[in-house]
C-alpha positions in Angstrom: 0.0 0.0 0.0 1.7 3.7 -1.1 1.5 6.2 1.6 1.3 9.7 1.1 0.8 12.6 3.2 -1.0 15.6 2.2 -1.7 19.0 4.3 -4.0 22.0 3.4 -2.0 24.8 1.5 -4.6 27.9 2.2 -7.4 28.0 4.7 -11.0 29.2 2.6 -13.7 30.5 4.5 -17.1 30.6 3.5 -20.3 32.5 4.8 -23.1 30.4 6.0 -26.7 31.5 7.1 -28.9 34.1 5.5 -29.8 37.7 6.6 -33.2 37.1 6.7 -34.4 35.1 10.0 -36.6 31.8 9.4 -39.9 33.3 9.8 -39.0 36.1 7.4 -37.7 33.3 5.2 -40.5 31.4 5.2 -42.8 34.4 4.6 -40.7 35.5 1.8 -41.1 32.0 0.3 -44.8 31.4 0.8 -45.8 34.9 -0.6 -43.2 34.6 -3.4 -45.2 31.0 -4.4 -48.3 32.7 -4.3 -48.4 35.4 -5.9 -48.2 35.0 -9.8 -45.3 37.1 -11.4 -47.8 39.2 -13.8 -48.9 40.8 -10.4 -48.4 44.9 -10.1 -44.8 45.3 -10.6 -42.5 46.1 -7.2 -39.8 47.9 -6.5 -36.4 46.4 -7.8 -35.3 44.9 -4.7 -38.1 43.3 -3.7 -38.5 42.2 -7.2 -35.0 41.1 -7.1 -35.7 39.0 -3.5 -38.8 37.7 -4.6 -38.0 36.5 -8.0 -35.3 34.3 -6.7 -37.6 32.3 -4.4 -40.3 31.5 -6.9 -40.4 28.2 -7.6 -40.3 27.1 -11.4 -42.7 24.5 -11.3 -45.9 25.1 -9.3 -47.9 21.8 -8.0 -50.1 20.9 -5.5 -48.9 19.7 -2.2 -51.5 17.6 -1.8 -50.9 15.9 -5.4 -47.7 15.2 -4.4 -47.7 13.3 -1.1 -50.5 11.5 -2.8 -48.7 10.4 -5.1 -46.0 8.4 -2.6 -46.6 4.4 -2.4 -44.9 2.3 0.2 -44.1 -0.6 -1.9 -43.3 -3.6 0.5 -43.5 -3.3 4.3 -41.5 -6.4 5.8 -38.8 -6.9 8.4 -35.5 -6.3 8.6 -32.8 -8.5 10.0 -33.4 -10.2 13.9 -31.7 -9.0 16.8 -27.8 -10.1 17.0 -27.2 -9.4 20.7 -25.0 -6.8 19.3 -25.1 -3.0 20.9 -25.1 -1.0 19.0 -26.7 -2.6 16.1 -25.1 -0.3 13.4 -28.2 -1.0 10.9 -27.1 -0.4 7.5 -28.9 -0.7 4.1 -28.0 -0.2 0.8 -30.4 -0.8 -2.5 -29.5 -1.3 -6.1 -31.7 -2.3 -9.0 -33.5 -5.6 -8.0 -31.6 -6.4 -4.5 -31.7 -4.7 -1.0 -28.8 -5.9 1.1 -29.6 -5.3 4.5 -26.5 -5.2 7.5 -26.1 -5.0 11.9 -23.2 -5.5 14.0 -22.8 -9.4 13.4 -24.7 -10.1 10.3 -26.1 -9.5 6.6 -29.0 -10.5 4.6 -30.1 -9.5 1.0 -34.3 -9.1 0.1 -35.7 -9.0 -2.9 -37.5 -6.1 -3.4 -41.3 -8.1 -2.1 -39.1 -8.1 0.8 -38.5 -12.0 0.7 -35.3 -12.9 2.4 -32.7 -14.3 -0.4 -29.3 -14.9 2.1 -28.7 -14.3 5.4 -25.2 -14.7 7.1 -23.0 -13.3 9.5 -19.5 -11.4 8.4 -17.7 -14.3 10.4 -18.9 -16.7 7.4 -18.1 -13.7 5.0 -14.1 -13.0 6.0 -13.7 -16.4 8.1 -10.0 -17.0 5.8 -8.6 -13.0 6.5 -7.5 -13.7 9.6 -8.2 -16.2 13.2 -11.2 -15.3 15.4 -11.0 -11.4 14.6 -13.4 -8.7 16.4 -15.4 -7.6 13.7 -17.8 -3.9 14.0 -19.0 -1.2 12.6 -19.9 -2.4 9.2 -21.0 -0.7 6.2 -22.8 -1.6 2.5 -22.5 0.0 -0.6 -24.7 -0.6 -4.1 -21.3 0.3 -6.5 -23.4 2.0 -9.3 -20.4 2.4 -11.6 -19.3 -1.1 -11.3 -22.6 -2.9 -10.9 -22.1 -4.3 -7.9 -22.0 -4.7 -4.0 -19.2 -3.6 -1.4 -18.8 -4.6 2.3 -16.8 -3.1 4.4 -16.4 -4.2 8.5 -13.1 -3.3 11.1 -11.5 -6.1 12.3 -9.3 -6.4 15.6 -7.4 -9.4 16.6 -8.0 -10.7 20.3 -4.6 -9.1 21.4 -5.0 -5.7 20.3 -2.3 -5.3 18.1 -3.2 -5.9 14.8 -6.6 -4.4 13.0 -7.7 -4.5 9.4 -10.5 -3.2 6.8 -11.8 -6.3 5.3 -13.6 -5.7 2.8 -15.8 -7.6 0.3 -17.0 -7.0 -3.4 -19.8 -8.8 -5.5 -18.5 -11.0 -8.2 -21.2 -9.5 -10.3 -24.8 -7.8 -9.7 -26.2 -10.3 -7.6 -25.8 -9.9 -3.9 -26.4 -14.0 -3.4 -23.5 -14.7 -5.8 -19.6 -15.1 -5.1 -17.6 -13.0 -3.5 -14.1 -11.5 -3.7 -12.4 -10.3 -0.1 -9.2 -8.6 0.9 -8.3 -8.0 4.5 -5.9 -4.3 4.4 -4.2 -3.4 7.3 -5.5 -0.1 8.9 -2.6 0.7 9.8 -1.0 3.8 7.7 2.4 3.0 8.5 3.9 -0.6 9.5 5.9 0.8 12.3 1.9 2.4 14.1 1.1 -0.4 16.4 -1.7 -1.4 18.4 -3.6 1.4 16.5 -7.5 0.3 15.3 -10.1 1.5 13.4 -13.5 2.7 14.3 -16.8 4.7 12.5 -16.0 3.3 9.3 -17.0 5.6 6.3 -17.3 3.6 2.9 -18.4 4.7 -0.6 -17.7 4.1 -4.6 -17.1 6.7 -7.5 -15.9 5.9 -10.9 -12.9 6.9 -10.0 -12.1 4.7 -6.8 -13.6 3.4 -3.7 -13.0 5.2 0.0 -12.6 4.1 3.1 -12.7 6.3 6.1 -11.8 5.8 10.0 -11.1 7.2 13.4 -8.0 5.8 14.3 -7.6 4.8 18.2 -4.7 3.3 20.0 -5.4 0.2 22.4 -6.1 2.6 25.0 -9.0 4.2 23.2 -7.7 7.2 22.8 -8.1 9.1 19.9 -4.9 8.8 17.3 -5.9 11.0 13.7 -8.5 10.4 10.8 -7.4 8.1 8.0 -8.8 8.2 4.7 -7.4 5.4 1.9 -8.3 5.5 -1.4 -8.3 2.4 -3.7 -8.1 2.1 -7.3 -10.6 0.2 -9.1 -8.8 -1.6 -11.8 -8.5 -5.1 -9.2 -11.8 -4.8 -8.0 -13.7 -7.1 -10.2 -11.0 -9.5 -11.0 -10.3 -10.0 -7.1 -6.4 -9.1 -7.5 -4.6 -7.2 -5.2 -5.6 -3.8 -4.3 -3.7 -0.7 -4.7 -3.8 3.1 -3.6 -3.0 6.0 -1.0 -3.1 6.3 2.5 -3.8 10.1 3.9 -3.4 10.5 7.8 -3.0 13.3 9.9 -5.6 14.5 8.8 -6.7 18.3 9.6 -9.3 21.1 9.5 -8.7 24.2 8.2 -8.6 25.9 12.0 -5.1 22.9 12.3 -7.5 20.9 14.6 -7.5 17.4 14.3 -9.9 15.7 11.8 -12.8 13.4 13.3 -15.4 11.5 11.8 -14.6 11.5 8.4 -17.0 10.5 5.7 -16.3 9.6 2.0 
């Protein structure tokens, strides 16, 4: 895995908020819906104001929550004894794969269970008897198909991976390729591990994200590693770039990162 460390070169501020408050907002926005623009013409700053909250399309509310269906209404995966559950769900064209803290399942969109197993069954060859937590479930649009991501942790503390999982091909009850990538950024940071795993998919690469603690729980830096997509499918070995150290723009410490 390449390394690389990267730091902000300028600090950018930008202005958030409005001048108006809410209620003014909200007035300005109802009257603004209302009123039809061939009304009596107003000055050139109301004009201005108004004009930029009329809505282009006009339709009934009403109309429109109507028009809403709830297409199946089943349940979701049973209780693993796990706290917190960390309930995930991610949908693609004709599959719902549904994950907690200890298991997956995938539905079919009449909400009829398809597969149900737990990540132990998943990444059982990565690595002996490994914590596993905080997982998370992607529907790769680009590639047309699934990704998994969980933190491991071995029983001793000091080692901790990403494992992570992708779909052969678009069905979720299909084979599977896995990988299990150290989380650590460099070799020589021991006893560090993962937590609040971030995971997503672009056409460009897929993104993992993590709070880094050390075995004492306390907080380490934000890691972000991005992964090149050219192995994914194939199930060869991945590579890509490691960011750590991560830091916002006031030179605090990054936390909670999200792809």
């Amino acid at each position: 895995m390449a390394r690389r460390q990267v730091g902000l070169k300028q600090i950018r501020q930008i202005p958030l908020g409005m001048s108006e408050s809410s209620a003014e907002w909200m007035r300005i926005k109802e009257r603004a819906i209302s009123s039809p623009t061939s009304q009596e013409p107003a000055s050139e700053d109301k004009r201005g104001l108004e004009a930029g909250q009329q809505d282009r399309h006009h339709f009934e509310r009403r109309s429109l929550v109507s028009g809403l269906r709830l297409r199946a209404d089943f349940a979701g995966l049973d209780d693993t004894s796990f706290a917190p559950p960390d309930c995930q769900l991610a949908i693609g064209p004709a599959h719902l794969l549904a994950a907690v803290n200890g298991a997956w399942a995938v539905f079919d969109k009449s909400g009829r269970q398809l597969l149900r197993r737990t990540f132990e069954d998943l990444f059982e060859n990565l690595a002996e008897h490994p914590l596993l937590y905080r997982p998370r479930v992607v529907y790769d649009a680009h590639r047309g198909g699934w990704l998994i991501g969980i933190c491991a942790v071995s029983l001793d503390l000091k080692h901790s991976w990403f494992f992570l999982a992708a779909s052969a091909g678009p069905d979720p009850t299909g084979d599977w390729w896995i990988w299990a990538l150290d989380a650590r950024s460099d070799a020589s940071m021991g006893g560090f591990r993962p937590d609040a795993l971030g995971l997503a998919a672009d056409a460009a690469g897929i993104y993992l994200t993590a709070n880094m603690f050390t075995a004492h729980g306390e907080f380490a830096y934000a890691q972000l590693r991005v992964l090149t997509r050219k192995d994914l499918g194939s199930g060869g070995v991945l590579h890509g770039w490691d960011f750590w150290q991560i830091r916002n723009p006031d030179g605090t410490p990054a936390f909670g990162l999200q792809p």
